[in-house]
C-alpha positions in Angstrom: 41.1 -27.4 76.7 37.8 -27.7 78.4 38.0 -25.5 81.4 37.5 -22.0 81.5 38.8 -19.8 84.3 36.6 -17.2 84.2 37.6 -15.1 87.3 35.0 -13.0 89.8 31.8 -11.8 88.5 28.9 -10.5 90.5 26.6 -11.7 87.8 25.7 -14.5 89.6 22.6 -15.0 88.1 23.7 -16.1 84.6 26.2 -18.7 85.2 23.6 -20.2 88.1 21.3 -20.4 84.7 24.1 -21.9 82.8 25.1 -24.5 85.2 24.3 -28.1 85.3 26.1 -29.4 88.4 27.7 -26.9 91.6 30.7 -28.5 92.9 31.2 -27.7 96.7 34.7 -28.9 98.1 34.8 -27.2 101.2 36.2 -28.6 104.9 33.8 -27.0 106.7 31.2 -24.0 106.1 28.8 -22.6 108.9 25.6 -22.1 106.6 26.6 -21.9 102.9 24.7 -19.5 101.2 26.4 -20.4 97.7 24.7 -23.8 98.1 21.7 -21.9 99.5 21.9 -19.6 96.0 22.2 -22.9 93.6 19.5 -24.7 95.3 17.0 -21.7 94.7 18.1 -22.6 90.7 17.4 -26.1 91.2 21.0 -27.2 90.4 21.9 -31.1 91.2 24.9 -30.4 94.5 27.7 -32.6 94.6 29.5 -31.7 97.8 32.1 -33.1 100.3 30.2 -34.6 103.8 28.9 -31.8 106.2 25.9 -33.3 107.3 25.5 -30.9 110.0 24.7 -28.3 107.7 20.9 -27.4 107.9 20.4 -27.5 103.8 22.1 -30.6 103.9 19.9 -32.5 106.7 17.1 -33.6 104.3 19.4 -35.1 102.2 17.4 -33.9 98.7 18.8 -32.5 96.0 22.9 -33.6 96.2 25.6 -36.4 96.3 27.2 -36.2 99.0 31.3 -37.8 99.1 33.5 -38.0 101.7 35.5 -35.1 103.1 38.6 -34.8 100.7 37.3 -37.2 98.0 38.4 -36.5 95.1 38.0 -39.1 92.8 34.1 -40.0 94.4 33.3 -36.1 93.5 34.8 -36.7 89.8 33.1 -39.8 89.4 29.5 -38.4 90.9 29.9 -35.5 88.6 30.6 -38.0 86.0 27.6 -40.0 87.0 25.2 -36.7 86.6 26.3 -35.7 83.4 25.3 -39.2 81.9 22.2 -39.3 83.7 20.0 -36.8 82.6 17.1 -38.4 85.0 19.1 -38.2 88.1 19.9 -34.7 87.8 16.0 -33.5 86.9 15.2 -35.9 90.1 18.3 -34.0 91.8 16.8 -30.5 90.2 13.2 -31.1 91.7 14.2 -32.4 95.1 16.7 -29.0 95.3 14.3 -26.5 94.5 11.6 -28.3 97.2 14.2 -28.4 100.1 14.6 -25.1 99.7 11.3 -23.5 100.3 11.3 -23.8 104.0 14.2 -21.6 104.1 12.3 -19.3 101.9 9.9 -18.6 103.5 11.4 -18.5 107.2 10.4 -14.8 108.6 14.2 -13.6 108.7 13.2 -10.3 109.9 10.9 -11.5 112.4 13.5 -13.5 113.5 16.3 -10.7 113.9 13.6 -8.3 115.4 12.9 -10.8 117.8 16.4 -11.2 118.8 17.2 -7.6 118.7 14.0 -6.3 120.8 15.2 -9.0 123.6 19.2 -7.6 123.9 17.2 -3.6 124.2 14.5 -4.4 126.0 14.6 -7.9 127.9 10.9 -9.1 128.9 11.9 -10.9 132.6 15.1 -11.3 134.6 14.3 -15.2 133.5 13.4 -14.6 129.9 16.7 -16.5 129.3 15.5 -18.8 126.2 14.8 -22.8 127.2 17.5 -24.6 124.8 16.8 -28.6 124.9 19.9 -30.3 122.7 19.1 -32.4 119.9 20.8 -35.4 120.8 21.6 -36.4 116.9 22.4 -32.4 116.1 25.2 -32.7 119.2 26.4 -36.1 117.8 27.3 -34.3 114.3 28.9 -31.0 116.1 31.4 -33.4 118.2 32.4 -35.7 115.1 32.8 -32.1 113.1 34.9 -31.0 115.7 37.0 -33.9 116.1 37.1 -34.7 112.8 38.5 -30.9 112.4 40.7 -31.2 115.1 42.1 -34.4 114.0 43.2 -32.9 109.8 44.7 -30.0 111.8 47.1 -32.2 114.0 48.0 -33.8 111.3 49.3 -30.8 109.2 51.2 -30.0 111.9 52.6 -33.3 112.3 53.5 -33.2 108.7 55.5 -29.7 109.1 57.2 -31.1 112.1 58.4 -34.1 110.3 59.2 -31.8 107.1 61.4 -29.6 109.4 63.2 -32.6 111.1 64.5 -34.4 108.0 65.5 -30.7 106.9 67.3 -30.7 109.8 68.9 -34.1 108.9 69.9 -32.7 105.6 71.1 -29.2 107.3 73.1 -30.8 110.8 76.5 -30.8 108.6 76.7 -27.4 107.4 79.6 -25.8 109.9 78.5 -22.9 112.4 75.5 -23.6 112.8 73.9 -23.9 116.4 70.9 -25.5 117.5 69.2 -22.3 118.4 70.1 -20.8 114.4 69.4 -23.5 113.1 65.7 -23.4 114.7 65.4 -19.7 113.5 66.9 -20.9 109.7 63.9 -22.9 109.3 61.3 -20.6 110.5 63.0 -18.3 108.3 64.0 -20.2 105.1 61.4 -19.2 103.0 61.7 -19.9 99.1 60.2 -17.0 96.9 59.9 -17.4 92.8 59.2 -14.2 91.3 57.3 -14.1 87.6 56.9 -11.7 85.7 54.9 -10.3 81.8 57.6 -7.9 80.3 57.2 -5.9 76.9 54.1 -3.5 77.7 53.0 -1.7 80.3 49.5 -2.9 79.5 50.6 -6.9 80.7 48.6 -8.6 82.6 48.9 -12.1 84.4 46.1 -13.9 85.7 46.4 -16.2 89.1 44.1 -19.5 87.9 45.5 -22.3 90.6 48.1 -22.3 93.4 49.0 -24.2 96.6 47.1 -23.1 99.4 49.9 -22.5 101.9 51.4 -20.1 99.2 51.5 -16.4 99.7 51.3 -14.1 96.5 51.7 -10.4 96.0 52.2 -7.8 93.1 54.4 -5.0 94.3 54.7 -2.0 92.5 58.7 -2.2 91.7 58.5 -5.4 89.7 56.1 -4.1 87.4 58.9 -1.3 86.5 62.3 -1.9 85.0 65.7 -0.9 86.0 64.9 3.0 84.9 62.1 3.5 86.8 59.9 3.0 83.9 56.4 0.3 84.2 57.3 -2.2 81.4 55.0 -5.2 82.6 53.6 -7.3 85.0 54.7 -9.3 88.1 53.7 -11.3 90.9 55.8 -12.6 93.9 55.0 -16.4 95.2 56.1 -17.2 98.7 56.3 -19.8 100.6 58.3 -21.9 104.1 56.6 -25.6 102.5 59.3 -27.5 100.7 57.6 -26.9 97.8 55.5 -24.7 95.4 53.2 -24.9 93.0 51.2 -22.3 90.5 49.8 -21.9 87.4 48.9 -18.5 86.3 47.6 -17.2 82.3 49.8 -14.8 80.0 47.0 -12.3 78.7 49.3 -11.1 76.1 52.3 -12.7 74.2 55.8 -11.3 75.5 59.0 -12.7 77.7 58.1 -14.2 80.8 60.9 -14.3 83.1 61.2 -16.3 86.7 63.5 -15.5 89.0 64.3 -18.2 92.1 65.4 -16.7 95.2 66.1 -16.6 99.2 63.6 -14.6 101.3 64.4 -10.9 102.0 65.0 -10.8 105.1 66.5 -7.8 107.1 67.8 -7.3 110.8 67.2 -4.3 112.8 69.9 -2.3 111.0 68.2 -2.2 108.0 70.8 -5.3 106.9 69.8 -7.8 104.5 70.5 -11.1 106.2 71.4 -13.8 103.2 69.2 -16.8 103.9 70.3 -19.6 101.3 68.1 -21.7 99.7 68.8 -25.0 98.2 66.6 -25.6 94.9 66.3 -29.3 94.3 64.0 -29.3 91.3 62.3 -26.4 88.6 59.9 -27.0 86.3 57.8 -25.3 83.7 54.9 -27.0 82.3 56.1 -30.4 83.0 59.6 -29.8 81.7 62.6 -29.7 84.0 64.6 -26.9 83.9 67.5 -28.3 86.6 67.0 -31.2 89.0 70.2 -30.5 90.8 70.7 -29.0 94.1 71.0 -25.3 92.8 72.3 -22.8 96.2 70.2 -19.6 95.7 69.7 -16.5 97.8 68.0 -13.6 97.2 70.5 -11.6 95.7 72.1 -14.3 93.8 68.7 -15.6 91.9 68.6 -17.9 89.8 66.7 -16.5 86.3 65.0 -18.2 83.7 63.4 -16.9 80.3 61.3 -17.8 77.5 58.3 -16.1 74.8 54.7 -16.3 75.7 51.9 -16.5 73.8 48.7 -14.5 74.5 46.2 -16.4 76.4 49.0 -19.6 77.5 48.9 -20.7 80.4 52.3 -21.7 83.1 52.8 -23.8 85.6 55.9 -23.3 87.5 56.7 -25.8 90.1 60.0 -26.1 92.6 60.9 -27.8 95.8 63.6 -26.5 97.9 65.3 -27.0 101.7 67.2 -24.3 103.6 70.9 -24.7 103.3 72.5 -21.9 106.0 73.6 -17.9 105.9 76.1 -16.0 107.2 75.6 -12.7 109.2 76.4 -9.4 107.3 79.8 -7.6 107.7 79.9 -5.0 110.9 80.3 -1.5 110.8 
């Protein structure tokens, strides 16, 4: 009730005015010109650690929590909104830190570095660059600590797959070597989709990050060829999915849970089967049973919408097996 998800604007400059507190929750960013832009407003910064950022260095004008924090960034914003002298000591120290990059001579700079690539002064005109010793610390902690988050997802995957593979070892004719392939290629896809008026709309507002989305221009159209809606297909080779997305207008919203289309070289659709273990829609469960789905034997759910509702559709799922299409 007290979020608005406003979309993409290019007017910038009136929700920088409107803003009290800009919330940065990135991993890693190479300059940041969005904290640049709210800085130049003079708006308190509450961002995850990237101390190697140059607006970051002075430390003025943010709180800074650590990477993946999430309950130290609620409770800083938290802290700011009840402390009104905090964020106009946050406001003042933003707005000075940012002058030196205002007035930096950018085009100086790039003439500079252009006029030396067309027209190089010496053989040895090679620039002289001594290493900042505490600059070359923060680079090789960034880069391990980089290094480390991305072993670990794939760690995760590889432990996902193997107890799939736990669950999957039964299932009869299935090789090694298929089995491999099954999970590369069990991929879970829920399809959604605004029906009553070709004028529908639905509106993406959260999803997983490892989840692919798409709207293709057949599922806006019904059996007769004729656009009757809206639709968007979620994909996704995790274990489990997550999305919320707003009805613009009231109608029937329909899911549809199925296998991944997948097709060999003769044009053949391959039947990869999915086991759903659990469906959801707002909070309430819709089946918490193993439910065997491919993608032409969907599993398809229904209910009325009103305008401006918002769903949340979560499953989890692991591959179950297929069998090869009939020969000609």
């Amino acid at each position: 009730d007290h979020i608005q998800w406003l979309g993409s604007t290019l007017d910038m400059d009136t929700w920088y005015r409107k803003a009290k507190i800009y919330l940065v929750t990135s991993s890693y960013e190479s300059f940041s010109m969005t904290i640049m832009e709210s800085k130049t407003y003079g708006i308190p910064l509450v961002t995850y650690s990237m101390p190697y950022l140059e607006l970051l260095k002075d430390g003025k004008g943010y709180i800074e929590v650590p990477q993946g924090g999430i309950q130290e960034a609620a409770d800083a914003i938290l802290k700011l909104l009840n402390d009104n002298e905090l964020c106009e000591k946050l406001s003042r120290e933003a707005k000075e830190s940012i002058k030196p990059f205002m007035e930096f001579d950018h085009e100086k700079a790039w003439r500079e570095i252009f006029d030396e690539v067309i027209s190089p002064k010496t053989e040895t005109s090679h620039t002289d660059i001594s290493i900042d010793k505490e600059n070359m610390k923060l680079l090789l902690e960034t880069f391990g600590f980089h290094y480390e988050k991305g072993v670990e997802k794939y760690r995760d995957i590889e432990r996902r797959y193997r107890d799939q593979e736990k669950v999957i070892a039964p299932v009869k004719n299935i090789n090694s070597s298929v089995l491999k392939y099954l999970l590369l290629c069990a991929t879970a896809r829920v399809d959604i989709k605004l029906t009553g008026s070709p004028d529908h709309k639905l509106t993406v507002i959260s999803c997983d990050s490892e989840v692919k989305y798409r709207v293709p221009e057949w599922i806006t159209k019904n059996n007769q060829g004729i656009v009757d809606g809206y639709g968007i297909v979620f994909e996704s080779n995790t274990g489990k999915m997550e999305f919320s997305v707003q009805c613009e207008s009231e109608g029937g919203f329909d899911v549809w849970l199925r296998g991944v289309d997948y097709r060999n070289n003769q044009g053949q659709r391959i039947p990869i089967w999915i086991n759903y273990k659990n469906f959801t829609i707002n909070g309430e469960e819709i089946f918490h049973d193993d439910t065997r789905i491919s993608h032409d034997k969907s599993y398809h759910f229904q209910k009325n919408v009103k305008e401006k509702e918002i769903i949340t559709v979560s499953v989890s799922w692991y591959p179950d097996g297929y069998q090869e299409p009939p020969q000609k």
